[in-house]
N, C-alpha and C positions, 0 to 999 in steps of 0.2 A: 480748265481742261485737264482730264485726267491722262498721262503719257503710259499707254500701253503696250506693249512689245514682251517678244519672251529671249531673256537673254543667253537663251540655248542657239539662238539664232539669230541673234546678232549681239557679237562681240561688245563690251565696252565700249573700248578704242574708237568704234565708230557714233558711239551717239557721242553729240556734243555736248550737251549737258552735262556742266563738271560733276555737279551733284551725284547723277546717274551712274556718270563713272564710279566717283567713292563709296556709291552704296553698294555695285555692282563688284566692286573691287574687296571690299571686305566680306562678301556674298562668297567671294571665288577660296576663301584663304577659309574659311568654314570646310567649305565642300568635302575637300579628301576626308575630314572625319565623318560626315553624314555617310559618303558615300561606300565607307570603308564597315558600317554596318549595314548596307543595304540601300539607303535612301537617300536623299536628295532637295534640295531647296532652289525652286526657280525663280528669279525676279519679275514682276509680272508688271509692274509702272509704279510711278511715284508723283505725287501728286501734292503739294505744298509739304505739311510734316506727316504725309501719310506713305508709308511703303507696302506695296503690297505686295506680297509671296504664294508662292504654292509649294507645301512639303511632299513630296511625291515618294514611293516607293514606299521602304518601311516607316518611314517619319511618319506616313501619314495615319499610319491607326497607332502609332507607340503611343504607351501610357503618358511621356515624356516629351512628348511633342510641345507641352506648352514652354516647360522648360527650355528646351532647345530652339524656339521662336524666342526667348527671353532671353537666351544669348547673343541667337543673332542680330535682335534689336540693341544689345550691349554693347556687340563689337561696331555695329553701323551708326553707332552715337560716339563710341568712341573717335572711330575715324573720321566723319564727318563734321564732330565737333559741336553741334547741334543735337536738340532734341527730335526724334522721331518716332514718328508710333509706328509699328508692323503690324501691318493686317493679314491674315491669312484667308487667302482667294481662291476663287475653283477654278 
């Protein structure tokens, strides 16, 4: 079962799923530098070691985008301590 939700609307805090939360969490500590060129990364569900995202705003045509999906799969392995793949979703 794939868990899809956009986490612009609903906080963390309320899904239960620890998981969700850390990936969600190191999601939030990214943002102010996406957001502070323009763009943005929403969490869109997680699904075994699959996470999938959507880069919106400028992330989304930057030449750099894959790069900066390659951190934020770095920082969400870091935190959660586990391997994950990020997928980017429409």
């Amino acid at each position: 079962m794939f868990v899809q939700q956009e986490a612009r609307h609903l906080p963390p805090a309320t899904t239960t799923d620890p998981r969700w939360q850390v990936i969600a969490a190191a999601i939030e500590e990214i943002r102010p530098h996406l957001r502070r060129d323009g763009g943005d990364c929403v969490l869109l569900g997680v699904e075994g070691r699959e996470v999938r995202v959507r880069l919106t705003g400028a992330c989304m045509f930057c030449k750099l985008s894959a790069a900066t999906l390659e951190g934020i799969q770095a920082r969400i392995v870091e935190r959660l301590g586990e391997f994950v793949r990020l997928v980017p979703g429409h």
